[in-house]
C-alpha positions as CSV (number, residue, x, y, z in Angstrom):
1,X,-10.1,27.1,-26.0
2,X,-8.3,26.5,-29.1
3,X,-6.4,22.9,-29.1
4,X,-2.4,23.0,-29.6
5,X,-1.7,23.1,-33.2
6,X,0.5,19.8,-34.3
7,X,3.1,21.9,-36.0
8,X,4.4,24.8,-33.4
9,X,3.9,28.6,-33.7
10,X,7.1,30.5,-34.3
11,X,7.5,31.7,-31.1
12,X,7.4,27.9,-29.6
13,X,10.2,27.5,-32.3
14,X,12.3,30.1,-30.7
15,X,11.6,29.3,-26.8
16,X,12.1,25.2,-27.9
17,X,15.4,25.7,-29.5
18,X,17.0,28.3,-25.7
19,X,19.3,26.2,-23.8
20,X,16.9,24.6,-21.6
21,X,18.0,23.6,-17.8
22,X,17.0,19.8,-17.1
23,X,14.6,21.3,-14.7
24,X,11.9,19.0,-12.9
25,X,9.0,18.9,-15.4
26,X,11.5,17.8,-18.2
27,X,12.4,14.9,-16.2
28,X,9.5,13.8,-15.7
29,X,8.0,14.1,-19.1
30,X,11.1,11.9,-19.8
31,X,9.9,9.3,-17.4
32,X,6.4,9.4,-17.6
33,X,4.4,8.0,-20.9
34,X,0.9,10.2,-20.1
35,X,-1.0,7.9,-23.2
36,X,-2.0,5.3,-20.4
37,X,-2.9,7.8,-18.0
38,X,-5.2,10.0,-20.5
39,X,-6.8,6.6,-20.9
40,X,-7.9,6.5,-17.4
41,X,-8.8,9.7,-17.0
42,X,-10.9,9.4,-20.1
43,X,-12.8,6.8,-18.7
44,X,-14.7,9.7,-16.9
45,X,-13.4,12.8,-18.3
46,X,-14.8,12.6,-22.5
47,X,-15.6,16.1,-23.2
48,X,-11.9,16.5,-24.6
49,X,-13.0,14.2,-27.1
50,X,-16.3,15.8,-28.1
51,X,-16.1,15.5,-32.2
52,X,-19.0,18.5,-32.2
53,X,-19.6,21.6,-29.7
54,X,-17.5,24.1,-28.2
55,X,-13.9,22.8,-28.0
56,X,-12.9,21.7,-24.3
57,X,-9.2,21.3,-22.7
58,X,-7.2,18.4,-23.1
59,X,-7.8,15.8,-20.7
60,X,-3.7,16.0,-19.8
61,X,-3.8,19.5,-19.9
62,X,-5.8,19.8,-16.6
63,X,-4.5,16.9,-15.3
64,X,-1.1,18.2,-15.2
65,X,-2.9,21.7,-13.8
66,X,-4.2,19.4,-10.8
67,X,-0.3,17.6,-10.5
68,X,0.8,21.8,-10.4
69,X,-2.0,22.6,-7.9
70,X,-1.6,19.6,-5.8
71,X,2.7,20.4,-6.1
72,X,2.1,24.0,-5.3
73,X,-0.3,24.0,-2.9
74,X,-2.0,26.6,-4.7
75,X,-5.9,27.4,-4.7
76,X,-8.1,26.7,-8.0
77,X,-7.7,30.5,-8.6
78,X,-4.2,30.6,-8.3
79,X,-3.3,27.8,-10.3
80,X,-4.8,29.5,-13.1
81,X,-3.2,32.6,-12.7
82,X,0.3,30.8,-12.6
83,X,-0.1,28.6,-15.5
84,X,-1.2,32.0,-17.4
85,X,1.8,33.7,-16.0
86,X,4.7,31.4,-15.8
87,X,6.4,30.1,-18.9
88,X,7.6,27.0,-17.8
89,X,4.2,25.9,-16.3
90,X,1.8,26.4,-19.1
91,X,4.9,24.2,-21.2
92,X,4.8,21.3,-18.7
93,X,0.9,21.4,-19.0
94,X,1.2,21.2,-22.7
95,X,-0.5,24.5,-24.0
96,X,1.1,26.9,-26.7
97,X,2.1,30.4,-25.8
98,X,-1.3,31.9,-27.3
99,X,-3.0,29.5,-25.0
100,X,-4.9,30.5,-21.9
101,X,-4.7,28.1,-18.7
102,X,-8.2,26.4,-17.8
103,X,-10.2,28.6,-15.4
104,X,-10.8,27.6,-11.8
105,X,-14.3,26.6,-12.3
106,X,-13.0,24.3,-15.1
107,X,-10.6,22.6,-12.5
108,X,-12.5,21.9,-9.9
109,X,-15.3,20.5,-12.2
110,X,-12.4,18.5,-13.6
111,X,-11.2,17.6,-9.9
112,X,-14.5,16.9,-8.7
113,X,-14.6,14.2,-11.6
114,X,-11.9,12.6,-10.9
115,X,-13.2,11.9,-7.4
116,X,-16.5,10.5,-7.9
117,X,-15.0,8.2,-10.7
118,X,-12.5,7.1,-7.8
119,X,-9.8,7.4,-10.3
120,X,-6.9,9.0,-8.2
121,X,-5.8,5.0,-7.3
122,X,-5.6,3.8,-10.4
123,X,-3.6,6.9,-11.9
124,X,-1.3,6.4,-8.9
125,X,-0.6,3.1,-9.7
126,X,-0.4,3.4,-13.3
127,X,2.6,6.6,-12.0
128,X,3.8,4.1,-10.0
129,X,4.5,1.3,-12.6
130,X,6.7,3.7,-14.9
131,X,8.5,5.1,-12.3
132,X,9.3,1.3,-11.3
133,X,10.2,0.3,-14.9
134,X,12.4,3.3,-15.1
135,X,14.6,2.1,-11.9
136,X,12.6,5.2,-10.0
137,X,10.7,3.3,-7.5
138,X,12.3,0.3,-5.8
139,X,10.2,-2.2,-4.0
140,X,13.3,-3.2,-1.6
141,X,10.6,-2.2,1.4
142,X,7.7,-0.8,2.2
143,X,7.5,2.1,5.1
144,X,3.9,2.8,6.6
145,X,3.0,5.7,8.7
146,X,0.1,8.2,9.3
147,X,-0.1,11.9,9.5
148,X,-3.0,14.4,10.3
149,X,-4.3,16.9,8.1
150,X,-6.3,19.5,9.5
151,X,-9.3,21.1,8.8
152,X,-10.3,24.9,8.7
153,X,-13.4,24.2,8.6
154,X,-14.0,23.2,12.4
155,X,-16.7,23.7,14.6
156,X,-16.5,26.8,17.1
157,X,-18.1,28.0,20.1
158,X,-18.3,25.7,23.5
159,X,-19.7,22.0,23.6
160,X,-18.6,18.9,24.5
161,X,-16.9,16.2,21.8
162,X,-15.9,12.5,22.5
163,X,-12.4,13.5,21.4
164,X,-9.8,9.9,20.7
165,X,-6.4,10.4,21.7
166,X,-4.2,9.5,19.0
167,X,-2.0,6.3,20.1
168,X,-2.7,6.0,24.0
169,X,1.0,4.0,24.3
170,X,-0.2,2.9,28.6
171,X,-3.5,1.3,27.8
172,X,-2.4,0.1,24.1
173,X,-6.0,1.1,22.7
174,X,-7.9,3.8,21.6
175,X,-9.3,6.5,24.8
176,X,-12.2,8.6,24.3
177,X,-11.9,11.5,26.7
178,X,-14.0,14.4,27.3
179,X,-12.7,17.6,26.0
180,X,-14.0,21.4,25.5
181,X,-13.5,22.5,22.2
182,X,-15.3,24.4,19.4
183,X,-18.1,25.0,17.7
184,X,-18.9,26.5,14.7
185,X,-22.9,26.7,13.4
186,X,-22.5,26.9,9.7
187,X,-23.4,25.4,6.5
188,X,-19.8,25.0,5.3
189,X,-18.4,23.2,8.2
190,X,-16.6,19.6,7.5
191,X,-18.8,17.1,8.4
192,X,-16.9,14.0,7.8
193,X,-13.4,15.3,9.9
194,X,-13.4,14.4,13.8
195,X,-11.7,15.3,16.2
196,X,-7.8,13.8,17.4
197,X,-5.5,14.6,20.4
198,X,-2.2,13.9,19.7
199,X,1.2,15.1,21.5
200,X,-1.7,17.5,24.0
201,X,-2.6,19.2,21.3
202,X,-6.3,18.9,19.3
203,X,-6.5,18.5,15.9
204,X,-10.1,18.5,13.8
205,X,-9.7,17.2,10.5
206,X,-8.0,13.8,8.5
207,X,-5.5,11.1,8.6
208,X,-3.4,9.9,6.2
209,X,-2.2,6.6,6.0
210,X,1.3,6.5,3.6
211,X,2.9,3.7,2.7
212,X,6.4,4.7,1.0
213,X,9.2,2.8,-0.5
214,X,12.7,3.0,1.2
215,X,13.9,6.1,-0.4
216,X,10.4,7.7,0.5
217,X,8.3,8.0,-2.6
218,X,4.9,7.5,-2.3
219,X,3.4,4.5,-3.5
220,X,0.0,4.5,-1.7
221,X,-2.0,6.7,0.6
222,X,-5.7,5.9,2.3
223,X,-7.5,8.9,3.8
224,X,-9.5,8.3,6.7
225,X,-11.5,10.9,9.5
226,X,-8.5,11.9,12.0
227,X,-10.2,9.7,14.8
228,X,-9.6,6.8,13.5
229,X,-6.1,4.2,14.6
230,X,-3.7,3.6,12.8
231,X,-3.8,-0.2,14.3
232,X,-6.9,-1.0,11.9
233,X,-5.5,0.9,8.8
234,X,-2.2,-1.2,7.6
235,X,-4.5,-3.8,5.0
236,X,-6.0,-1.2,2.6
237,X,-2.9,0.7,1.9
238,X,-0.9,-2.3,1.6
239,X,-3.5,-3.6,-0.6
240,X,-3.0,-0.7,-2.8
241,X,0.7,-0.9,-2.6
242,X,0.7,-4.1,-4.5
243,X,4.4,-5.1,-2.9
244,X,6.1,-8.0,-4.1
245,X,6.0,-11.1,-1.9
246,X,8.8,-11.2,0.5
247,X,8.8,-7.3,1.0
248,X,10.2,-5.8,4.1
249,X,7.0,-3.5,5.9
250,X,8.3,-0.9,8.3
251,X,6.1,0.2,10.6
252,X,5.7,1.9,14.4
253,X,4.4,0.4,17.1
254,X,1.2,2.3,16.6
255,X,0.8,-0.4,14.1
256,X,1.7,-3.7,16.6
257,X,-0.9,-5.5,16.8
258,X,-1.2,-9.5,16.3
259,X,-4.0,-8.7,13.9
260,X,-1.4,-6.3,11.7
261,X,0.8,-9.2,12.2
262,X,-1.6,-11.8,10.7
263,X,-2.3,-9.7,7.5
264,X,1.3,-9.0,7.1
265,X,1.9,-13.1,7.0
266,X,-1.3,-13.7,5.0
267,X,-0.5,-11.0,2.2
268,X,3.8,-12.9,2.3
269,X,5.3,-9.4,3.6
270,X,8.0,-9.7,6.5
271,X,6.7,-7.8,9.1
272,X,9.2,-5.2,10.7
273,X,7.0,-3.5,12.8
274,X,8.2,-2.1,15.9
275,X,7.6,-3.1,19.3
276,X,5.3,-1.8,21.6
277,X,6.0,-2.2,25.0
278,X,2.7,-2.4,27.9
279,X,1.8,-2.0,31.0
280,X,3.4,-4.6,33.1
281,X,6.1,-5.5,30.6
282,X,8.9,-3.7,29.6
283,X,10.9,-4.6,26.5
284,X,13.4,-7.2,26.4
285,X,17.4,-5.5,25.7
286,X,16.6,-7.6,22.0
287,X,13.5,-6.1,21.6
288,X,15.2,-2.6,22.1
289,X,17.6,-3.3,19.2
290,X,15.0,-4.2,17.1
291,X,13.5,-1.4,17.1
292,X,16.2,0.8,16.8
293,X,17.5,-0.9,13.5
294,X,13.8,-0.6,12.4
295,X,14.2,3.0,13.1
296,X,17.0,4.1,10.8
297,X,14.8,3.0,7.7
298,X,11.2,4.2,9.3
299,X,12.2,7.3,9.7
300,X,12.3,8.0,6.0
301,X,8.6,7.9,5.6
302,X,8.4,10.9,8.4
303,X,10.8,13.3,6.3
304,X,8.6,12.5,3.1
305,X,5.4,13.6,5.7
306,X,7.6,16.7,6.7
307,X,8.4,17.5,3.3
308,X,4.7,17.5,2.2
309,X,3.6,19.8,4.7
310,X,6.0,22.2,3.9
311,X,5.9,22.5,0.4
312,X,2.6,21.1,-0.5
313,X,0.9,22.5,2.7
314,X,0.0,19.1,3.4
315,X,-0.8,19.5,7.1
316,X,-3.7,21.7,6.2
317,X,-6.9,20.7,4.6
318,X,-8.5,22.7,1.5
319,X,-11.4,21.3,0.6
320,X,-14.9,19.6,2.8
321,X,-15.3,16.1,2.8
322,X,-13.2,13.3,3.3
323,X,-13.3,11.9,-1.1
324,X,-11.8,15.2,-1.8
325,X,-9.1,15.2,0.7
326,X,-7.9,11.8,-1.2
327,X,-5.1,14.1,-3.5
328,X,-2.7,12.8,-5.7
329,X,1.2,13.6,-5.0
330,X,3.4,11.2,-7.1
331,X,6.7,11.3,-7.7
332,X,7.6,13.0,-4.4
333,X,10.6,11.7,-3.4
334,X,12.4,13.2,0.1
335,X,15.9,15.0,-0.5
């Protein structure tokens, strides 16, 4: 590929100079300073800075491809074809109009770098810490939730699984039931999702573990198989959050838990975790309030889940293997 000259082509002169609508990607070039995030992609990704050889892409060129694949929900494949086709994407991503977007193979290679440097964290945060210095991001409070992304790559045919029911509210733990559900006996089936039942229904593939700020933009996600509770995943995410001392942590009562309320006091966070009620005890009148006040924020964090299912097809899984399910969506922020 040839690299973007310095000094733009005529025809970049004459797109440039149109009456441009603030559209999303402008805004966010606005925002966002990309020089500390090529850094950390660099420290994996160096073949954009090979002084001899064939020339390779920009390391922000298919970085912003994987934001627009990631946005888009698009396939390796497509993502290429749009950035080839649409004006506005091959801009954002920083190539001329004589440029052609990087291949598939070339962004999943590039992907698939990312994840075994275990770089998606750090980017996030680095996102994270502009968007807070530009007033984007507020950490007034913290919302936590999880949501289940599944997998088409399940097994099929009949045999019976050790299936965990997602957030068993009688018995206030985990119940392993037996269930009859699929098989399938092929190479390219996900080994590392399991099996959930949540609401009835049976769901084989990942959870996601969100924690948002109040206005629903995401500041830190963990992935985890779909079997696993929510009860046990509140540190790591918080731990990624980095929230300020003091903060307000909304959470459902899938998360009470006197342990979740001991990490909460150790890490200086006010716990607002609603309150689970059990068998033999019902909740006091007070107890009902509280968690109805709790509510009217939590609920925040569910519309930012909605909203990624349906535009970034969130709800479905598109690759094997629980490091490559860990997917970077910054600066969503719910309507």
């Amino acid at each position: 590929m040839k690299q973007r000259p310095s000094s733009p082509s005529f025809a970049d002169l004459i797109v440039g100079h149109r009456k441009v609508k603030q559209t999303f990607f402008l805004q966010i070039d606005q925002i966002i300073d990309w020089n500390p995030i090529r850094g950390l992609i660099e420290i994996a990704y160096t073949k954009g800075n090979r002084p001899t050889g064939r020339p390779s892409y920009d390391s922000l060129v298919l970085f912003k491809t994987e934001l627009l694949r990631t946005w888009y929900g698009l396939s390796d494949g497509e993502v290429e074809e749009q950035v080839n086709d649409r004006l506005s994407f091959s801009r954002f991503v920083g190539l001329g109009l004589d440029d052609c977007a990087p291949d598939s193979t070339t962004v999943c290679r590039f992907r698939n770098i990312l994840v075994e440097a275990d770089l998606y964290d750090n980017v996030l945060q680095e996102i994270n810490r502009q968007l807070e210095l530009a007033g984007v991001l507020v950490k007034r409070g913290a919302i936590v939730d999880a949501s289940i992304t599944d997998s088409p790559r399940r097994p099929r045919g009949r045999k019976e699984y050790e299936v965990v029911e997602d957030r068993n509210e009688e018995s206030g733990r985990d119940v392993a039931e037996k269930a009859m559900v699929n098989e399938i006996v092929k190479p390219n089936v996900d080994g590392e999702a399991r099996w959930v039942k949540k609401m009835g229904k049976l769901h084989f593939g990942y959870k996601r573990h969100s924690v948002t700020d109040e206005n629903g933009l995401v500041i830190a996600e963990e992935t985890t198989p779909a079997n696993e509770s929510d009860i046990k995943h509140l540190e790591k995410p918080l731990e990624k959050a980095k929230l300020p001392q003091g903060t307000p942590v909304y959470a459902d009562k899938g998360y009470d838990s006197t342990a979740n309320k001991d990490v909460l006091k150790r890490m200086k966070l006010k716990s607002r975790i609603m309150h689970k009620g059990v068998r033999g005890r019902k909740l006091t009148e007070r107890e009902q309030r509280v968690n109805v006040a709790i509510s009217k924020t939590r609920y925040k964090v569910e519309r930012t889940i909605g909203s990624i299912h349906r535009w970034f097809h969130g709800g479905i899984a598109r690759y094997v293997g629980l490091a490559r399910e860990i997917q970077l969506i910054p600066f969503w922020k719910s309507s």
